[in-house]
TIMI-2910 file (N, C-alpha, C, CB; in pm, 1 decimal, decimal comma, always signed):
<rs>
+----------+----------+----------+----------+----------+----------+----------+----------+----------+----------+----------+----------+------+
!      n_x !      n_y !      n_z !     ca_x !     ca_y !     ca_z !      c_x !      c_y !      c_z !     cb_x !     cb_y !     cb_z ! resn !
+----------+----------+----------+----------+----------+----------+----------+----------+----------+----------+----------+----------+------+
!  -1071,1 !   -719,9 !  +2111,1 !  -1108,9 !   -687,7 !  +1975,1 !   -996,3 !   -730,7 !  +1882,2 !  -1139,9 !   -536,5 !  +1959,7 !  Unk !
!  -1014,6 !   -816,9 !  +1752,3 !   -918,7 !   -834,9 !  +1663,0 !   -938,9 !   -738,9 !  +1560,2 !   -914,1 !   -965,1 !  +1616,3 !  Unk !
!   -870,9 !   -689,2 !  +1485,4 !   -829,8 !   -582,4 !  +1375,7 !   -759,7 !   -646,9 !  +1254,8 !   -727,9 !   -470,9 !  +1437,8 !  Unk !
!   -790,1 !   -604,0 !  +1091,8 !   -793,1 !   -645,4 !  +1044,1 !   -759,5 !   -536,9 !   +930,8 !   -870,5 !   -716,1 !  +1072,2 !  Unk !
!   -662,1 !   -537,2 !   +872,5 !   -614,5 !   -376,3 !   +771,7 !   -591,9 !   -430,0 !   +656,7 !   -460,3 !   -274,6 !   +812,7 !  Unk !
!   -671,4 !   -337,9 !   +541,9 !   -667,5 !   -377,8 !   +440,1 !   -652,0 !   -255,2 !   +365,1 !   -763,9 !   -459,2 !   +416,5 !  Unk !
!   -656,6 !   -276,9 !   +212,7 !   -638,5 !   -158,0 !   +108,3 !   -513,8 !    -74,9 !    +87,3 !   -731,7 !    -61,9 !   +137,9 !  Unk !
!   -372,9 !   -141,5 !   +122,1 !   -284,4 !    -31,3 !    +79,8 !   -215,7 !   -120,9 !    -38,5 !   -173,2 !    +35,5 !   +210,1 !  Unk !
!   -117,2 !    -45,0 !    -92,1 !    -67,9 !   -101,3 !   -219,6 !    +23,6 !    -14,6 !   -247,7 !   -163,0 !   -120,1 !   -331,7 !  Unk !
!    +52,9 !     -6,5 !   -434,9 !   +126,1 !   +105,8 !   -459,1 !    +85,3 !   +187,9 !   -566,0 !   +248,2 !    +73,9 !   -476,8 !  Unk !
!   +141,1 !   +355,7 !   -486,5 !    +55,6 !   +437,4 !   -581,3 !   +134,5 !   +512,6 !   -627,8 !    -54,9 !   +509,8 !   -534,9 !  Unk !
!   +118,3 !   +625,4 !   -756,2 !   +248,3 !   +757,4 !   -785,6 !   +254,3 !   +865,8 !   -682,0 !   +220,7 !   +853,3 !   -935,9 !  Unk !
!   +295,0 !   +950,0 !   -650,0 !   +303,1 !  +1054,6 !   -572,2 !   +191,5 !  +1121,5 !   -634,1 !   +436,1 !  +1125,6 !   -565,5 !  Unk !
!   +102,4 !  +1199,6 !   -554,8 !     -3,6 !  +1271,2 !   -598,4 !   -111,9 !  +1159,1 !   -597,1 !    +22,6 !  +1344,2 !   -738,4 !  Unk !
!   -151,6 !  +1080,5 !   -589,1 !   -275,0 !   +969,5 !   -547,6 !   -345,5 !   +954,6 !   -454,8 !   -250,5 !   +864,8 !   -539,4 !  Unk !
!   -423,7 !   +851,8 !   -436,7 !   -493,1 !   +863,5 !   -331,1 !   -525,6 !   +718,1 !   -264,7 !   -609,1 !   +942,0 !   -367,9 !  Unk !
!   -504,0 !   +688,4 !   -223,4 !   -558,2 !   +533,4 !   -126,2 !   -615,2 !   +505,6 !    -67,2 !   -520,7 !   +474,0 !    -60,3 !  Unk !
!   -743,5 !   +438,3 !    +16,4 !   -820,1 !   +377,2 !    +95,3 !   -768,8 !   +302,8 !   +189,7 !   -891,8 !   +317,0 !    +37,6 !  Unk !
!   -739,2 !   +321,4 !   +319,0 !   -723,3 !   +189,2 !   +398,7 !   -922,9 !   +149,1 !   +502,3 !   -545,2 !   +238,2 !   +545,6 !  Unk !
!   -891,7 !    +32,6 !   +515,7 !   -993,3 !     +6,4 !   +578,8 !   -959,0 !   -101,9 !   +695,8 !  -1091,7 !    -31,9 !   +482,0 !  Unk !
!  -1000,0 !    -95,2 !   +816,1 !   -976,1 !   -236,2 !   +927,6 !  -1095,9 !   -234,9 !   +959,3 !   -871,0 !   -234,7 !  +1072,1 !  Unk !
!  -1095,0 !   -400,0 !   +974,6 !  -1291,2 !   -441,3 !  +1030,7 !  -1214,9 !   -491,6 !  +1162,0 !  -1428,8 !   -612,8 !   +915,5 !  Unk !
!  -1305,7 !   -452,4 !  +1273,5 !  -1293,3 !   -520,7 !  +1372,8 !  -1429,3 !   -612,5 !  +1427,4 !  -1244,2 !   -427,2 !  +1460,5 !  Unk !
!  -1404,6 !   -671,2 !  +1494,7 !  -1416,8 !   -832,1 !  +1542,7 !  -1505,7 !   -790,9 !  +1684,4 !  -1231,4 !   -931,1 !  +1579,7 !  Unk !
!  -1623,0 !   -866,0 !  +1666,5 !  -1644,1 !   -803,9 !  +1878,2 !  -1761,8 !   -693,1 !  +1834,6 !  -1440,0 !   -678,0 !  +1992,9 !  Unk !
!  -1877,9 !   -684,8 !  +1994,6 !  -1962,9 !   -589,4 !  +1952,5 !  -1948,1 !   -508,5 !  +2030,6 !  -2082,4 !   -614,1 !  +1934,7 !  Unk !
!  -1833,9 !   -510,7 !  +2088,7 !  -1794,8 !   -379,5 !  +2179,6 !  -1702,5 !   -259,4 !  +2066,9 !  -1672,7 !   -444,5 !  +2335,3 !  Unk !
!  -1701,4 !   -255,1 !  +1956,1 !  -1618,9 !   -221,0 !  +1859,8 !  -1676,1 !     -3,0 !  +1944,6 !  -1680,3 !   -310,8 !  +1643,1 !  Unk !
!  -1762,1 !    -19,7 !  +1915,1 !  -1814,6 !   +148,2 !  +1976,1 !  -1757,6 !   +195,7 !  +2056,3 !  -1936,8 !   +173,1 !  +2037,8 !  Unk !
!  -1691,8 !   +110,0 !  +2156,0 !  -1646,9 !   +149,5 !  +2293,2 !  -1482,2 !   +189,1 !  +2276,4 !  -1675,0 !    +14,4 !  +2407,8 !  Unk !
!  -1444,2 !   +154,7 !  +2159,9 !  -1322,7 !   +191,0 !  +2164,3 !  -1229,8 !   +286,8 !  +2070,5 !  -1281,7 !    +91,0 !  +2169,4 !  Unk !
!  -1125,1 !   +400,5 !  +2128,6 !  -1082,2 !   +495,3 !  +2050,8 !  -1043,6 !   +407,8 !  +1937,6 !   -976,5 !   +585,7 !  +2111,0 !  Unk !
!   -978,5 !   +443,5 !  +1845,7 !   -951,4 !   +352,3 !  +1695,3 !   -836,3 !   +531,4 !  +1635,1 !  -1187,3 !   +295,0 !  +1553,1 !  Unk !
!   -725,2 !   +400,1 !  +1599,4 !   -560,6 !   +547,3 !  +1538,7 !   -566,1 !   +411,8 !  +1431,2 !   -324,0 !   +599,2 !  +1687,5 !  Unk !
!   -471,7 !   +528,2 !  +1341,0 !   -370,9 !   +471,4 !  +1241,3 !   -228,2 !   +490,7 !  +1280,0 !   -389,2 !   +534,4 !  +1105,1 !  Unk !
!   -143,1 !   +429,4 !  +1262,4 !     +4,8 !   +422,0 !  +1283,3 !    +61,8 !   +405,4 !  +1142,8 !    +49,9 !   +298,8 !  +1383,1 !  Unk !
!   +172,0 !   +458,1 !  +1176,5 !   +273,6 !   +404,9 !  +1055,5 !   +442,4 !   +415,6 !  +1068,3 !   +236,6 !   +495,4 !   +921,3 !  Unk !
!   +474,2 !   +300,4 !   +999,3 !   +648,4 !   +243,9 !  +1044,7 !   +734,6 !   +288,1 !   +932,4 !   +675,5 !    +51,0 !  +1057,9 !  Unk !
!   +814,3 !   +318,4 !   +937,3 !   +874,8 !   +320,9 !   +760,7 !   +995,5 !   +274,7 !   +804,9 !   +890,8 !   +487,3 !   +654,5 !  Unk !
!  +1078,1 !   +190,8 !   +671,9 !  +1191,9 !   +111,5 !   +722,0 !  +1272,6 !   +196,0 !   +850,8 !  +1297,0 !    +82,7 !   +587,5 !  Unk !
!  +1353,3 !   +149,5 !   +942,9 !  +1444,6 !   +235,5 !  +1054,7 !  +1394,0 !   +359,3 !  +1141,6 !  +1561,0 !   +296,7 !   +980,0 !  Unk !
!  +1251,8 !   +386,3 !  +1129,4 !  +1164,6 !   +451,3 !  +1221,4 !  +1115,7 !   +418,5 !  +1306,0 !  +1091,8 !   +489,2 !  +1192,7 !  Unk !
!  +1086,5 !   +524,9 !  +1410,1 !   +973,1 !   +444,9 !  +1484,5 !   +806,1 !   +464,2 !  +1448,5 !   +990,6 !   +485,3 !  +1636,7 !  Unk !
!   +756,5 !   +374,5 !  +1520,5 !   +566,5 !   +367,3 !  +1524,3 !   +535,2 !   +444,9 !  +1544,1 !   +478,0 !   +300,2 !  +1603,1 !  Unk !
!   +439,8 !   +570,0 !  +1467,5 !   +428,7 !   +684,7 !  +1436,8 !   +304,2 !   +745,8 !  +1448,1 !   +471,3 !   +693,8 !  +1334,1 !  Unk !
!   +192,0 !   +744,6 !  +1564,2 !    +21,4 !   +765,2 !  +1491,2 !     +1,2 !   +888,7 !  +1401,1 !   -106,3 !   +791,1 !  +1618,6 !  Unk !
!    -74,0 !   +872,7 !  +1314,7 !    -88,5 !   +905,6 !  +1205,5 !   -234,4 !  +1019,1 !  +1210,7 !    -91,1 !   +769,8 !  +1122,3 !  Unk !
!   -362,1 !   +916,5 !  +1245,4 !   -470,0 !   +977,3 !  +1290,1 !   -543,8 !   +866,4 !  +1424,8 !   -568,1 !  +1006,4 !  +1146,7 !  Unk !
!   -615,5 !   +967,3 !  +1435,9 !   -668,1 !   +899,7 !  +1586,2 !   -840,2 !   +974,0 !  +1548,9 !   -554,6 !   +983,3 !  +1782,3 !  Unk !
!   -931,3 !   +869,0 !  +1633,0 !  -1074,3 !   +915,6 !  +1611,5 !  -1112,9 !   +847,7 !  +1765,9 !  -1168,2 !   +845,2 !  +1448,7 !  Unk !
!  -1214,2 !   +923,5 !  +1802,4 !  -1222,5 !   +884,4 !  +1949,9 !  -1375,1 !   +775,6 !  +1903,8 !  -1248,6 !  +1054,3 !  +2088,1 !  Unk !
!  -1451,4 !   +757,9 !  +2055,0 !  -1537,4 !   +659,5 !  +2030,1 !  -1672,0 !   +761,6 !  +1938,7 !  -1580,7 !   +574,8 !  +2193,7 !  Unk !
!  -1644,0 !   +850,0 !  +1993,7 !  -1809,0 !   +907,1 !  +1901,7 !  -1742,0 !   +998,0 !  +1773,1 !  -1944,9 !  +1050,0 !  +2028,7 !  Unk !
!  -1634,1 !  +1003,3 !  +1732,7 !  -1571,3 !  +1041,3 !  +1656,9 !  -1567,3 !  +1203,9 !  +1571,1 !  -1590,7 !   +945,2 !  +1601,7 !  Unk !
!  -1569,5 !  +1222,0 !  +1697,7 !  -1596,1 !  +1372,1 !  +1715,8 !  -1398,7 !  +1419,0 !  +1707,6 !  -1705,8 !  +1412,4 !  +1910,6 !  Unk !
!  -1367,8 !  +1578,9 !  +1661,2 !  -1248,2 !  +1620,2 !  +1691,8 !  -1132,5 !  +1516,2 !  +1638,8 !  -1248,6 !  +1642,3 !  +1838,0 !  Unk !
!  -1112,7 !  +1413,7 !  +1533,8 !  -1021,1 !  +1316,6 !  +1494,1 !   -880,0 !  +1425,4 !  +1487,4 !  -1074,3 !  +1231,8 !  +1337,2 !  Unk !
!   -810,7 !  +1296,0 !  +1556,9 !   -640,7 !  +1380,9 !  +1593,1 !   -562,6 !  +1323,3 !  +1425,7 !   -515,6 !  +1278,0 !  +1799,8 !  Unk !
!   -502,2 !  +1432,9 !  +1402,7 !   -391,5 !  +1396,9 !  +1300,3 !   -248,5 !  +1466,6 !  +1330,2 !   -441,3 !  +1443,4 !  +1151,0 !  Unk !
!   -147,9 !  +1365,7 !  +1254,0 !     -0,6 !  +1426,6 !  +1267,0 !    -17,1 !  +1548,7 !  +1185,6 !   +130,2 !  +1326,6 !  +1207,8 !  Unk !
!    +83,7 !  +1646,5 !  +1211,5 !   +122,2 !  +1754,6 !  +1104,5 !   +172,9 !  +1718,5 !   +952,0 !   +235,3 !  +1832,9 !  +1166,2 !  Unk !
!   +203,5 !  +1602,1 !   +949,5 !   +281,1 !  +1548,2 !   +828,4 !   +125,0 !  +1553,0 !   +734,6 !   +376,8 !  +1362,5 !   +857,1 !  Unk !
!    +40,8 !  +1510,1 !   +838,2 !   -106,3 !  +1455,2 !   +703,2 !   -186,8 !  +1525,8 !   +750,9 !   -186,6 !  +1281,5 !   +687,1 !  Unk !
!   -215,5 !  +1596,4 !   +802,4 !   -330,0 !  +1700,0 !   +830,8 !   -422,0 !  +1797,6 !   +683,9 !   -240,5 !  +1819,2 !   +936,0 !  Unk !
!   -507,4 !  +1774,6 !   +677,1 !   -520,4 !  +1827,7 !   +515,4 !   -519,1 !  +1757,8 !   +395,7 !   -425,6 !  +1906,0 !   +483,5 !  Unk !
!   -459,1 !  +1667,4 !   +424,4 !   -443,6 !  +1542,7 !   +302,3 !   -493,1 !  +1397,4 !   +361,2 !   -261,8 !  +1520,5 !   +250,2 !  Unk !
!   -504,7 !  +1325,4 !   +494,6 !   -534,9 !  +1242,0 !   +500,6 !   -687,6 !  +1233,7 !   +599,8 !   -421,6 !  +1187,1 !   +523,2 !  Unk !
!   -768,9 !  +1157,6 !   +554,3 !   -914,4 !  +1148,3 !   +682,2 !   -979,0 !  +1044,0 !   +711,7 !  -1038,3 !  +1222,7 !   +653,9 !  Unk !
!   -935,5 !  +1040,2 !   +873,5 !  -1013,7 !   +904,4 !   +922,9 !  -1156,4 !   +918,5 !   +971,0 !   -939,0 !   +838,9 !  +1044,2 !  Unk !
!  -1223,3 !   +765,6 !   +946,2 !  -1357,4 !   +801,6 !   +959,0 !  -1395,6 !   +669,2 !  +1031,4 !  -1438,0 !   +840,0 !   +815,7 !  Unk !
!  -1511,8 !   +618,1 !  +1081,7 !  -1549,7 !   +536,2 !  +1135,2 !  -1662,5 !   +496,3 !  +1195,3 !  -1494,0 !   +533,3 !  +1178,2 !  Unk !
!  -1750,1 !   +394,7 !  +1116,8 !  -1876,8 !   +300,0 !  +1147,1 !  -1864,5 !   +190,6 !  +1245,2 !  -1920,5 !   +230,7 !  +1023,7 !  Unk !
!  -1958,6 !   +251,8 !  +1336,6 !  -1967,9 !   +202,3 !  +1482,2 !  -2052,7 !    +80,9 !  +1435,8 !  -2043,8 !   +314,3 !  +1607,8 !  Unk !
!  -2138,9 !   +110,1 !  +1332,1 !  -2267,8 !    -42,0 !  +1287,7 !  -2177,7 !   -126,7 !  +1215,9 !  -2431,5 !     -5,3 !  +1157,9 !  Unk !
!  -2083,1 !   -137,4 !  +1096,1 !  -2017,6 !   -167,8 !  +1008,4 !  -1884,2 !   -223,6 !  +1125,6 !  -2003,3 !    -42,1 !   +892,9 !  Unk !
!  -1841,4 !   -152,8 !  +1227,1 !  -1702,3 !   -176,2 !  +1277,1 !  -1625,6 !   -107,7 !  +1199,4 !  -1655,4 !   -312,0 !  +1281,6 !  Unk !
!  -1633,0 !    -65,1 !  +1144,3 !  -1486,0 !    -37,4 !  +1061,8 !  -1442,3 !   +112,6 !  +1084,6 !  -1501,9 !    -62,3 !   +881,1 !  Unk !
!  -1303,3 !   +127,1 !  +1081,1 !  -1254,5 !   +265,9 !  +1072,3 !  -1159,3 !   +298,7 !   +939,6 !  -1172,6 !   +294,3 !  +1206,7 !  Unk !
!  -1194,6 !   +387,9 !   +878,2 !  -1105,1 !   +420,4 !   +767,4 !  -1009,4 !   +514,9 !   +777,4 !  -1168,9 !   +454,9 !   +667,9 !  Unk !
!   -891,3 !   +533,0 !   +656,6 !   -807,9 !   +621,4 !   +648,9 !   -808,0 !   +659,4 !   +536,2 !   -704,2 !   +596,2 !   +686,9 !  Unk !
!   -874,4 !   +824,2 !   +471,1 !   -850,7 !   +837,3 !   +329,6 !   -774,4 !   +906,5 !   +312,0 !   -934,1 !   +867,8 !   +255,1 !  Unk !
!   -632,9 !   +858,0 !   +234,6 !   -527,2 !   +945,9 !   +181,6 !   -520,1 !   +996,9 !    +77,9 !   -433,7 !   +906,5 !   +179,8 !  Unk !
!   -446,5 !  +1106,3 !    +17,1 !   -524,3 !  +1173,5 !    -49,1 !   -372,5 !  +1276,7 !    -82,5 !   -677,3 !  +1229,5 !    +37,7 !  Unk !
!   -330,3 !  +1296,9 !   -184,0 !   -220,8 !  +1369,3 !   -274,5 !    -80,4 !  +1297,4 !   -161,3 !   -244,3 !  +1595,6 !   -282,0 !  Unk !
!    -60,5 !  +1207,2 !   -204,0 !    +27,7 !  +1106,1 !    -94,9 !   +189,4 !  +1149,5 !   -193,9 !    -40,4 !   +871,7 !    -97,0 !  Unk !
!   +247,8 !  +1167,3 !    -90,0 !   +409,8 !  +1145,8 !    -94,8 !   +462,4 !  +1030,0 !   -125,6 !   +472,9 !  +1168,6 !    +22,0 !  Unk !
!   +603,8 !  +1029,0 !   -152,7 !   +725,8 !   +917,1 !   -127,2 !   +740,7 !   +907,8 !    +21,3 !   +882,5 !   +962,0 !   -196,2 !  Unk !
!   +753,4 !  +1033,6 !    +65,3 !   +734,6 !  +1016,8 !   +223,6 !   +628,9 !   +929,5 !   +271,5 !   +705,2 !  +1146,6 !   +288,3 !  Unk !
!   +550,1 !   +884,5 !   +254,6 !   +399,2 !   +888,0 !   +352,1 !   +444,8 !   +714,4 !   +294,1 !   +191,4 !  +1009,0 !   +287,0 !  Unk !
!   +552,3 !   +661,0 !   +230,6 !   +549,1 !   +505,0 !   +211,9 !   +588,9 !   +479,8 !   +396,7 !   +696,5 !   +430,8 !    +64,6 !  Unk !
!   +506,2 !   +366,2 !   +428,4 !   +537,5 !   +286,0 !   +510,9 !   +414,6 !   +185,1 !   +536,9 !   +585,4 !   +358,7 !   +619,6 !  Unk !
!   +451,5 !    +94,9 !   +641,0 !   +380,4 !    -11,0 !   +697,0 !   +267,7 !    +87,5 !   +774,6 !   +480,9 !   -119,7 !   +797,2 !  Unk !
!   +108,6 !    +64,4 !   +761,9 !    +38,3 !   +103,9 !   +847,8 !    -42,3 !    -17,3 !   +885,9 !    -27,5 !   +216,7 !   +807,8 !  Unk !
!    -55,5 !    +61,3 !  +1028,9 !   -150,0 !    -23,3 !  +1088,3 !   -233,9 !    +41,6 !  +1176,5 !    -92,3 !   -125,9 !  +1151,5 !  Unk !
!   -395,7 !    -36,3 !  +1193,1 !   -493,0 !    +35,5 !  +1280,1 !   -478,6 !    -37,2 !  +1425,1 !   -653,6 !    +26,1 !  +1216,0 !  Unk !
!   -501,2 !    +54,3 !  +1512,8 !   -495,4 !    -14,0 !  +1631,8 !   -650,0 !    +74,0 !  +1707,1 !   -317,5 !     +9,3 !  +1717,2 !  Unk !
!   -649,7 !    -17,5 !  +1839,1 !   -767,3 !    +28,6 !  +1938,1 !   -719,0 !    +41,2 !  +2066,2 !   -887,4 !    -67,5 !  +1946,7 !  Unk !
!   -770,8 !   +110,9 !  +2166,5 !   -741,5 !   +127,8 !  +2259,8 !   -915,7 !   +156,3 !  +2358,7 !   -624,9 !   +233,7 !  +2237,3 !  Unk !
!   -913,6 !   +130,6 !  +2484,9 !  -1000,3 !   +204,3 !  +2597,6 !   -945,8 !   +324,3 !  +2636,6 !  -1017,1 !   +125,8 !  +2724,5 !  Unk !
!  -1083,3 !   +406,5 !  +2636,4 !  -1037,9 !   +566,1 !  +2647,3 !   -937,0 !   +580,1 !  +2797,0 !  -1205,0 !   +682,3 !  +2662,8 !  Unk !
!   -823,9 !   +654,3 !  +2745,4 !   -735,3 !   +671,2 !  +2908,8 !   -610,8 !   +587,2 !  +2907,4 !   -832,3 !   +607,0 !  +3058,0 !  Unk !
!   -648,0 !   +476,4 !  +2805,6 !   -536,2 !   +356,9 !  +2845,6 !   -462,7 !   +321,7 !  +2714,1 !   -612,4 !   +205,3 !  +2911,1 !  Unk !
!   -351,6 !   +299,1 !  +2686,2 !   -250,4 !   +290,8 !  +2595,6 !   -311,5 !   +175,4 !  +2468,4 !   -105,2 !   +241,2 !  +2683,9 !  Unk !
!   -284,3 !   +188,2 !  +2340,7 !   -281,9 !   +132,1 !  +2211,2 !   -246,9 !    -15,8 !  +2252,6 !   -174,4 !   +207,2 !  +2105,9 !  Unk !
!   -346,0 !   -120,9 !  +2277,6 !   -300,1 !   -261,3 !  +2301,0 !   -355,9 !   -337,9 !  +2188,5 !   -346,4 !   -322,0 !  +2441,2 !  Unk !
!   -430,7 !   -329,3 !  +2089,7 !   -490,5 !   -368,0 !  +2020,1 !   -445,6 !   -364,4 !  +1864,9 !   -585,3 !   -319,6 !  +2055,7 !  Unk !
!   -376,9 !   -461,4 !  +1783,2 !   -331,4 !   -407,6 !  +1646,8 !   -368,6 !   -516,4 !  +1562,6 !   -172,5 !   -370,1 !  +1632,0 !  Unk !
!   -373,4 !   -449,2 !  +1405,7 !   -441,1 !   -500,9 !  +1326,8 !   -244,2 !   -543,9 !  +1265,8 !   -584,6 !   -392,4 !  +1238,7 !  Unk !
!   -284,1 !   -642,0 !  +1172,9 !   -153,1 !   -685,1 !  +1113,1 !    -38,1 !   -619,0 !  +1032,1 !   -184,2 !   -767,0 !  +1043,6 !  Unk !
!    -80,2 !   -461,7 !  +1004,7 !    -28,6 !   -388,2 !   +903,1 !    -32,8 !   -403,4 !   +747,4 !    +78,7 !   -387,5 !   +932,2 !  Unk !
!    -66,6 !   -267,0 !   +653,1 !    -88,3 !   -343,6 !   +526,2 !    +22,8 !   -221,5 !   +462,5 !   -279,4 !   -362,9 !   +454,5 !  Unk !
!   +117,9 !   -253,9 !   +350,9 !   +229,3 !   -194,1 !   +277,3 !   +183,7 !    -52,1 !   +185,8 !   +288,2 !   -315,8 !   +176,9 !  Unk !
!   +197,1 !    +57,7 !   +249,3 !   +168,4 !   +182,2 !   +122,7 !   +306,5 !   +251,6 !    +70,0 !    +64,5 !   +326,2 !   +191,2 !  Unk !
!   +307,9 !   +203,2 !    -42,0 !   +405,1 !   +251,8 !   -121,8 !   +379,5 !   +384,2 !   -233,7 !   +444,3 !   +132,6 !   -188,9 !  Unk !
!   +460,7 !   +463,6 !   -198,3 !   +416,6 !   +602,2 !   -295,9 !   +568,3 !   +646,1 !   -341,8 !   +321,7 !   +755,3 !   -192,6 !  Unk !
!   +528,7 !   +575,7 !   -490,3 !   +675,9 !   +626,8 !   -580,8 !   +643,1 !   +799,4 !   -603,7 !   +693,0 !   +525,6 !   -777,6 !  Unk !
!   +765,4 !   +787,8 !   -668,1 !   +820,8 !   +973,6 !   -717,3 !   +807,6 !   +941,4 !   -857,0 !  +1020,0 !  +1047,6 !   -673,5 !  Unk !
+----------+----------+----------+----------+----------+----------+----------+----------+----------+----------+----------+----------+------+
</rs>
């Protein structure tokens, strides 16, 4: 599956952003689908996670309450809606896929969310 991340930019603290990745392939159903995120001198961080029927979506404690992933099995696509965003929450994200059981091999190119103060 190729991945494909779009919609980040820059916003004020307190905003809200859209990310979106289309994936590639009609096996797109079959596979869990996370968000990650890097911020300069960190490490790769998942963010949210949605399984294949997208039931129970996992989130970090950092965004729990403020951020929600969602995802069209017909469309391919999985989203991330953020939502009263920090200076913290700036970094590189990216969507990735995985087969249930087996490690994140699949990544989309990363797109830049910047959230001034």
């Amino acid at each position: 599956v190729q991945l494909q991340a779009s919609g980040g930019g820059l916003v004020e603290a307190g905003g809200s952003l859209r990310l979106s990745c289309a994936a590639s392939g009609r096996t797109f159903s079959s596979y869990d689908m996370a968000w990650f995120r890097q911020a300069p001198g960190k490490e790769r961080d998942v963010v949210a996670a949605i399984s294949v029927r997208g039931v129970d979506p996992y989130y970090a404690d950092s965004v729990r309450g403020r951020f929600t992933i969602s995802r069209n099995n017909t469309r391919n696509t999985v989203n991330l809606q953020m939502n009263s965003l920090k200076p913290e929450d700036t970094a590189v994200y990216y969507c990735a896929a995985r087969r249930a059981g087996l490690s994140y091999r699949y990544w989309g190119q990363g797109t830049q969310v910047t959230v001034s103060s």
